[in-house]
Every structure is written in C-alpha cells, then in structure tokens.
N, C-alpha and C positions, 0 to 999 in steps of 0.2 A: 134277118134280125140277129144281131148278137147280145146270150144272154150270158151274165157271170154268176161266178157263185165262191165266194170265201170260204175259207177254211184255215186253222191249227192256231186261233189266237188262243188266248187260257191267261192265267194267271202265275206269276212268276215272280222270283227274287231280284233283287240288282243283281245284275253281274251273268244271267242266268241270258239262254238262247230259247230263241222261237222260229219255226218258221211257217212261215204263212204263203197259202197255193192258190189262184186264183184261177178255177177251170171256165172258157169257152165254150157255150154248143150255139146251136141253132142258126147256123152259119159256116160253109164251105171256106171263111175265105179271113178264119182267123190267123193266116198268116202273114195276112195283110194289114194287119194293124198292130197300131203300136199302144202298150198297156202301160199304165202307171197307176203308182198307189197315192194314197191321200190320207191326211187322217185328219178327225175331226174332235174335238168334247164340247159340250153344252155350255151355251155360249160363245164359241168363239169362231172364229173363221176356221173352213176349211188350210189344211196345211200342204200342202206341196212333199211329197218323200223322194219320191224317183220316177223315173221312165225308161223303157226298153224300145228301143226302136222295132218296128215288123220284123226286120233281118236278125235281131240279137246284137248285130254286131256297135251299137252306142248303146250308154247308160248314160243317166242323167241321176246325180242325189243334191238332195237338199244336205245344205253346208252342216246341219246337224245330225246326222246320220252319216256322212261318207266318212269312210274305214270302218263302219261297223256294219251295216248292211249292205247285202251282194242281192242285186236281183237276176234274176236267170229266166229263160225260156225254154220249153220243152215245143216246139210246135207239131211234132207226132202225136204229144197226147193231149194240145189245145188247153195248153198249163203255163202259167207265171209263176214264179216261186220268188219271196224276200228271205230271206236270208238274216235271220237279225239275232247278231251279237253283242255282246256287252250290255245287255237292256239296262236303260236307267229309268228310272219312276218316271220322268219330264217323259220317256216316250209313251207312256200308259194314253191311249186314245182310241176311239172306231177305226179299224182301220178299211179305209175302201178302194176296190180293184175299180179301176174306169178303162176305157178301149176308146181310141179313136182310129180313124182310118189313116194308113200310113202314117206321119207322120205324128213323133211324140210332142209334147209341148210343156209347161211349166202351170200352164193357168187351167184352172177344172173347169170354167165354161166353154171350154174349146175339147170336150170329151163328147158324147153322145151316148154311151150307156157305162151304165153303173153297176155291180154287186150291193149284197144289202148290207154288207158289212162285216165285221167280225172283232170283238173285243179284244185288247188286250190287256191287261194291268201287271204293272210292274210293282210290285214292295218293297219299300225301305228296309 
C-alpha cells in the first residue's frame, strides 16, 4: 500500500515562494510510480498542476504554472518536491500529492492514492 503525506504549505504574499514535499511509505516500490500534484477550493473541480514520471526523467505542468513551478524527485528518501515561485493569489488552493503506478497522467481518476492535503494561500 502506498501511503502519502503533504507538507510546507502556509501562507504567503504575491510574489513570495513555497515549497511543498510530498513523502511515500508503506511500500518498497515507490520508485515505481509516478506522482502528481492537484489542487482543489470548495466548490470547484479538482485542478491538474503537474506530474513526474517513476524515472524523474518527464514532467508534465499545467499551462498555468509552468515557468513558475519545478517538481523534483528524490527517490532515496521517497520524496516529491513542488517548487513554486512567483505565487499569485489565483494559485491559493488544497494542494494534493496522488501516486499512480508507473505511468503519469493529466486526469485524478486515474491516481489510486492520495495525501490529505496541504493549504496554501497566497495574499494580495
């Protein structure tokens, strides 16, 4: 079973950086999967951010975020890292770590497990 678990959202200015870690346990074979963030606010569909392929080696962003957020892999310490610069208020949302196996994708019904999340808000 693979479980996650968020971490480093908070509260911050425009303009201002964040980065957010999403750790793996309970499972050998988190190298074999590929992670992606999502973010959500009440009311509205989940969103699409990014994905990291199992190997590191593709990244996938959503058209409103690439040039500002970098996602990374660490798979020694069973860690995703976002990377997020320039925050503007629009990105203030839940942000959520999902795993699927090998292969990344674009749509969150095609994940299998989730983190429970982590705030972020951005201020004017």
């Amino acid at each position: 079973q693979v479980l996650l678990a968020e971490s480093g959202g908070g509260l911050v200015q425009a303009g201002a950086s964040l980065r957010l870690s999403c750790t793996g346990s309970g499972t050998s074979w988190f190298n074999n999967y590929a992670l992606a963030w999502f973010r959500q606010n009440p009311g509205k569909e989940r969103e699409f951010v990014a994905s990291i392929s199992w190997s590191g080696g593709t990244t996938d962003y959503a058209d409103s975020v690439k040039g500002r957020f970098t996602f990374s892999r660490d798979n020694a310490k069973n860690t995703v890292y976002l990377q997020m610069d320039s925050l503007k208020p629009e990105d203030t949302a839940t942000y959520y770590c999902a795993a699927r196996h090998y292969s990344g994708t674009r749509y969150s019904y095609e994940y299998n497990y989730w983190g429970q999340g982590t705030q972020v808000t951005v201020s004017s």
